[in-house]
Structure formats: structure tokens, C-alpha cells
C-alpha positions as CSV (number, residue, x, y, z in Angstrom):
1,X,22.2,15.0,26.9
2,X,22.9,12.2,28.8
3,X,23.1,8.2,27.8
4,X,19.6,7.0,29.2
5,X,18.1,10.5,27.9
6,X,19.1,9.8,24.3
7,X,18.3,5.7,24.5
8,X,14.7,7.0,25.4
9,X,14.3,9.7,22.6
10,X,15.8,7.1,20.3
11,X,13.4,4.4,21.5
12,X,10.2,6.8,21.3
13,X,11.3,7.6,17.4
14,X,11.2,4.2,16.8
15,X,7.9,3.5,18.4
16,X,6.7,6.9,16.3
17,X,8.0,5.3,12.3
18,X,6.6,2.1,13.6
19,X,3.0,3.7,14.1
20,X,3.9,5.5,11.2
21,X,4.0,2.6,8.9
22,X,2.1,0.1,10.4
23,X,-1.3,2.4,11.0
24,X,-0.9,5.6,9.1
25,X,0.9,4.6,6.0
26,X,-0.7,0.7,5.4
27,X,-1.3,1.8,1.9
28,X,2.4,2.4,1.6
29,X,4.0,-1.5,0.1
30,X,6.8,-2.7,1.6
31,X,8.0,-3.6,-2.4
32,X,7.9,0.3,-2.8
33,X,9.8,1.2,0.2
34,X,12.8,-1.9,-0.5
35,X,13.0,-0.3,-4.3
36,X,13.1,3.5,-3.1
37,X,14.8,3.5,0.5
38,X,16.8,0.2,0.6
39,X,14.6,-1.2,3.8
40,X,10.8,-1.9,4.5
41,X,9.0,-2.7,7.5
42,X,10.4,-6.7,7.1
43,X,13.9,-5.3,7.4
44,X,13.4,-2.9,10.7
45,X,11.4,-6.5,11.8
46,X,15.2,-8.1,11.7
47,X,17.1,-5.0,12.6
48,X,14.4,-5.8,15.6
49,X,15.3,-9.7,16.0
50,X,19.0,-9.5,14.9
51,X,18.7,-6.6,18.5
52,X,17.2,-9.1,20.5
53,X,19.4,-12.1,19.6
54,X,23.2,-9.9,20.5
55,X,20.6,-9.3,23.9
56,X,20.9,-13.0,24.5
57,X,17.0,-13.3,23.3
58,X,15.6,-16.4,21.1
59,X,13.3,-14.5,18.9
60,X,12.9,-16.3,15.3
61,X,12.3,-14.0,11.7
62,X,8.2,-14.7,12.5
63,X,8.3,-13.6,15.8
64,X,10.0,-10.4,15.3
65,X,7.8,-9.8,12.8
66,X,4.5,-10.0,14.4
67,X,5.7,-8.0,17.2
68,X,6.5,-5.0,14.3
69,X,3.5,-5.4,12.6
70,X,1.5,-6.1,15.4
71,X,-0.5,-8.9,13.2
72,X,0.8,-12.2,11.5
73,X,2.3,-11.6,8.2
74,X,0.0,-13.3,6.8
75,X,-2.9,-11.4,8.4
76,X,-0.8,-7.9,7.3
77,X,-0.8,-9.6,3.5
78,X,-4.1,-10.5,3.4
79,X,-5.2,-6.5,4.6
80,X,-2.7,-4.7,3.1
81,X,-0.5,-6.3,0.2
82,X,-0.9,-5.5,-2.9
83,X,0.2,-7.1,-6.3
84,X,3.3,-6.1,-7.6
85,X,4.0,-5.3,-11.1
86,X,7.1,-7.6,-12.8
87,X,8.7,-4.3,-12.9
88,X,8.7,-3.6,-9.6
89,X,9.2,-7.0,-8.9
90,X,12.7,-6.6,-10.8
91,X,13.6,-3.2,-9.3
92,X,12.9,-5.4,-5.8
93,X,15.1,-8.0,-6.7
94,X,18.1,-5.8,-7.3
95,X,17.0,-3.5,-4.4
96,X,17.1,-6.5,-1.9
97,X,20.8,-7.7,-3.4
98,X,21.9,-4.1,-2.9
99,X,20.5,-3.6,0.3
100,X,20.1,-7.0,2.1
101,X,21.9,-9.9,0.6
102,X,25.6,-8.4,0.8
103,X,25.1,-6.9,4.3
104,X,25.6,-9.9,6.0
């Protein structure tokens, strides 16, 4: 397979677990994905900006995240986010220290 061939199947699997998350799975929180998977739709939002900043692009964490989400995080909260129990909360805490805070 060629270089551009594999860029463009990588880039349409992308697109495909973005539609995935943000219209067929809403119901799916983001505090359940960071405390089973180590990531949620917020970190494949940087993974995003952190892309377009090495490409020479100014794109800031709110930005990046309203192109994922295809909303305001506020407006994806207010529709979709749910309260999380203080036990999640705590398996969230250490998930995002694993997973996040010592990636650099």
C-alpha cells in the first residue's frame, strides 16, 4: 500500500470513531472511557490540537475541542454529561495521572 493510500484509510478511521463517539455512542461518558481505556473524546481533542500545532497551526485546547465534538463543550455537557459518582470520580483521578499527566 502506498504512503497517501494508508494516510487516507487512517484519516477515514478517524472520521469513523469520531462519528462513533460523538453521534452513536453520546450516552457513552467521557469519565467512563478515561477510567477503562486511558483516553476519552477530550484527549483525541488534543491528540487533534497538539497535530495541528507540530503543523505550524494556532489552535488553542477550546478550539480543538469544538471541532471534535462538533458543539462547545459546554453545549456537549449540558446534552450529554452526566454526574459522576465520587468513585468514579477517584478511579478518574488516577486514570488521568496514569494516562495523561506523566505523558508530557
Amino acid at each position: 500500500m502506498d504512503q497517501q493510500t494508508e494516510i487516507e484509510l487512517q484519516a477515514a478511521a478517524f472520521r469513523r470513531l469520531q462519528k462513533h463517539l460523538m453521534e452513536d455512542r453520546t450516552d457513552v461518558q467521557n469519565i467512563d472511557m478515561m477510567n477503562l481505556t486511558g483516553f476519552c473524546r477530550n484527549c483525541l481533542s488534543r491528540w487533534y490540537q497538539e497535530a495541528a500545532n507540530e503543523k505550524g497551526i494556532e489552535m488553542d485546547k477550546g478550539q480543538a475541542r469544538e471541532i471534535f465534538y462538533g458543539m462547545t463543550m459546554d453545549a456537549w455537557k449540558a446534552n450529554y454529561q452526566t454526574d459522576a459518582s465520587p468513585e468514579k470520580q477517584a478511579e478518574f483521578k488516577v486514570a488521568f495521572e496514569e494516562n495523561v499527566t506523566n505523558k508530557g
